[in-house]
Backbone as CSV, one residue per row, in Angstrom:
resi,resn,N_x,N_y,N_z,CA_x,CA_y,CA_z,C_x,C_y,C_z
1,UNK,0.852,-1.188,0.000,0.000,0.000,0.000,0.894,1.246,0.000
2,UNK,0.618,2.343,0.478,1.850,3.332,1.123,2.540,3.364,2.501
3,UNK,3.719,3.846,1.661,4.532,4.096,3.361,4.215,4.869,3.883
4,UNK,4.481,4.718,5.391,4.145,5.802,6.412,4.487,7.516,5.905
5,UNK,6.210,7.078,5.323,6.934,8.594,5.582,6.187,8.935,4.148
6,UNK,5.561,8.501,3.354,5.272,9.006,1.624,3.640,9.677,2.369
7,UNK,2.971,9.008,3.184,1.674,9.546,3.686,1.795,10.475,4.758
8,UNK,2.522,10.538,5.084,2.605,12.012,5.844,3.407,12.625,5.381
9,UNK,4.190,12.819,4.354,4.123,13.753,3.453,3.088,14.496,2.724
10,UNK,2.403,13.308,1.897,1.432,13.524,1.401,0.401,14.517,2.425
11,UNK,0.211,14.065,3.501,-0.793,15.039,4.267,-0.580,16.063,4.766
12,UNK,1.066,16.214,4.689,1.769,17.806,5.506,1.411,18.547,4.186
13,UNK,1.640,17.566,3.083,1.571,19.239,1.797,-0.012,19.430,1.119
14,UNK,-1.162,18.783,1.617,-2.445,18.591,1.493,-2.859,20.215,2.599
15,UNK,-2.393,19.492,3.662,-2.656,21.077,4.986,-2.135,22.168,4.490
16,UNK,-0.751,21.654,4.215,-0.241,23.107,3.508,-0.717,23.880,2.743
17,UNK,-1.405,23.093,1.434,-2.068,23.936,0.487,-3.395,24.613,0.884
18,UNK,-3.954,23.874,1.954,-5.080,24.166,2.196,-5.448,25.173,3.351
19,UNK,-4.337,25.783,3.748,-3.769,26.626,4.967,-3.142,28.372,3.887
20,UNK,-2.886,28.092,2.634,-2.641,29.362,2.111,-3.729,29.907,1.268
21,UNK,-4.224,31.477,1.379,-4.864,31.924,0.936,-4.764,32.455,-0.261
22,UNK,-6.002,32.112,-0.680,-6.355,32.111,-2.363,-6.179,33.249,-2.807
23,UNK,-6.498,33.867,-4.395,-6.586,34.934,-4.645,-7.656,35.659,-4.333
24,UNK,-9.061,35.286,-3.591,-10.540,35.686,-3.371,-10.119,37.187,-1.774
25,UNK,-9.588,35.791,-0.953,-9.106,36.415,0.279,-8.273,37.138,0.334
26,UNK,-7.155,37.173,-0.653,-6.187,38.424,-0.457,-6.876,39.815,-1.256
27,UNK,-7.414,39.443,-1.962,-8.503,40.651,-2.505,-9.172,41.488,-1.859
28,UNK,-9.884,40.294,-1.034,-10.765,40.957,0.305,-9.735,41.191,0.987
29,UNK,-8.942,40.938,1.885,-8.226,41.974,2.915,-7.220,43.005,2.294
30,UNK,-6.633,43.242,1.335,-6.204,44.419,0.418,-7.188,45.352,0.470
31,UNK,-8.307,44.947,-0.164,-9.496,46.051,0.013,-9.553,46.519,1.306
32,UNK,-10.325,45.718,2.478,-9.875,45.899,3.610,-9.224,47.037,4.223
33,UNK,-7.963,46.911,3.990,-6.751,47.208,4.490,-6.519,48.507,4.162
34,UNK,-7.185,49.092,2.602,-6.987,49.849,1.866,-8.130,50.866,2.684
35,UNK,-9.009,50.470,2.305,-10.524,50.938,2.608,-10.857,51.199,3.973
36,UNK,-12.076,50.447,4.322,-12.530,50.253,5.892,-13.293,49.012,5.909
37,UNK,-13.750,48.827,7.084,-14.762,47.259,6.705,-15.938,47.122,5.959
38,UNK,-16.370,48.427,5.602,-17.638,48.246,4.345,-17.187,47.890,3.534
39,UNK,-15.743,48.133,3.300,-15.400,48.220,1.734,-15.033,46.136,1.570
40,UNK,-14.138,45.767,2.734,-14.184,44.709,2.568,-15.522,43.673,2.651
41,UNK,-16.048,44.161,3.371,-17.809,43.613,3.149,-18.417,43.550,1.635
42,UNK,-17.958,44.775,1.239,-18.974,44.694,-0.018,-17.817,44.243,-1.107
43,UNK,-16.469,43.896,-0.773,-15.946,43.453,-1.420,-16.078,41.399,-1.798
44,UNK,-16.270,41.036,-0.207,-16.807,39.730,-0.320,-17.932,39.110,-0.850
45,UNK,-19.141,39.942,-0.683,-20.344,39.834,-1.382,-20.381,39.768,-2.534
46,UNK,-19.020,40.508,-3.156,-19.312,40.477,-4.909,-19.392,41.783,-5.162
47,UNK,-19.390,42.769,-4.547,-19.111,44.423,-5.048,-18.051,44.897,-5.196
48,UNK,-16.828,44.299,-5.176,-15.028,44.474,-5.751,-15.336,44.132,-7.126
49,UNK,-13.909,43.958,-7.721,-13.152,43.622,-8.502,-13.066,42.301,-9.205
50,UNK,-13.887,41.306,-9.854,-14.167,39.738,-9.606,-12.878,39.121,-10.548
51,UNK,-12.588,40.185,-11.588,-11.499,39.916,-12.328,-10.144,38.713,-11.896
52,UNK,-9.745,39.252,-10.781,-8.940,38.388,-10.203,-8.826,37.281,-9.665
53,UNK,-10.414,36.861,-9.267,-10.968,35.515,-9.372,-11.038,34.538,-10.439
54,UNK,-11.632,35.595,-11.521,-11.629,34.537,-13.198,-10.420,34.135,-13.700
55,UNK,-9.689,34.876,-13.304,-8.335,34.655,-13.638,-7.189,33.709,-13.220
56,UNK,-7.581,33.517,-11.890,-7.373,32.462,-10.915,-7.972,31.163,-11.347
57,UNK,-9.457,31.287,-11.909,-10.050,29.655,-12.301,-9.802,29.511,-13.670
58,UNK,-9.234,30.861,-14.729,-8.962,30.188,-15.690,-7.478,29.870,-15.953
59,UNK,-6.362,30.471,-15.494,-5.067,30.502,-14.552,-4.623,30.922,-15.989
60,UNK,-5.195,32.541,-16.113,-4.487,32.913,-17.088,-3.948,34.281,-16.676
61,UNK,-3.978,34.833,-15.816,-3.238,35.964,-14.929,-3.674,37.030,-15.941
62,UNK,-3.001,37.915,-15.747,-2.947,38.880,-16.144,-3.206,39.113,-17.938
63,UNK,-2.499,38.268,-18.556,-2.894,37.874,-20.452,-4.224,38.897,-20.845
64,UNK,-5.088,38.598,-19.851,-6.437,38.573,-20.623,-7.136,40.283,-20.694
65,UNK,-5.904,40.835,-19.933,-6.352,42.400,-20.099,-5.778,43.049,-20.694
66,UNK,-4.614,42.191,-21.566,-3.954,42.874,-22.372,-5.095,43.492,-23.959
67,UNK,-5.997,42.570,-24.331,-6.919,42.664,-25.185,-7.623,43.851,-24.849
68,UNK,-8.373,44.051,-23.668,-8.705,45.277,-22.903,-7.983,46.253,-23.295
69,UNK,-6.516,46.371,-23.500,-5.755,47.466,-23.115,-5.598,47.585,-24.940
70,UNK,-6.033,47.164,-26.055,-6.012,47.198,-27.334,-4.156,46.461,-27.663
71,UNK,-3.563,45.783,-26.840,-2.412,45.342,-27.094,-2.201,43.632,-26.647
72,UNK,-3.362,42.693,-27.854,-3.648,41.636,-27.642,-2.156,40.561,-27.849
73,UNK,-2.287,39.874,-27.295,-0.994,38.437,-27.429,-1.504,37.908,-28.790
């Protein structure tokens, strides 16, 4: 089956990943941080910036505003 030391590996870097924050949450506390707590409120709800989310699920960063900016890839 698996070894001990390959499965707790496996589960230290499972926590790990699942212990660092996404691009959603650093959005919201930037805003936050920037702002005041309405702003991060209405930033979680969906009244920010969502851009940086789509971008995250389509994991194309930044690329996709170059078209926006009339200077397409």
């Amino acid at each position: 089956m698996f070894e001990l030391a390959s499965l707790l590996t496996y589960v230290a870097v499972v926590i790990g990943l699942f212990l660092i924050p996404g691009p959603s949450v650093l959005l919201v506390l930037t805003r936050t941080l920037q702002g005041e707590r309405k702003v991060g409120i209405a930033t979680g709800l969906g009244g920010g910036n969502r851009r940086p989310d789509s971008y995250a699920v389509r994991g194309t960063g930044f690329v996709g505003d170059l078209d926006d900016l009339g200077g397409g890839v």
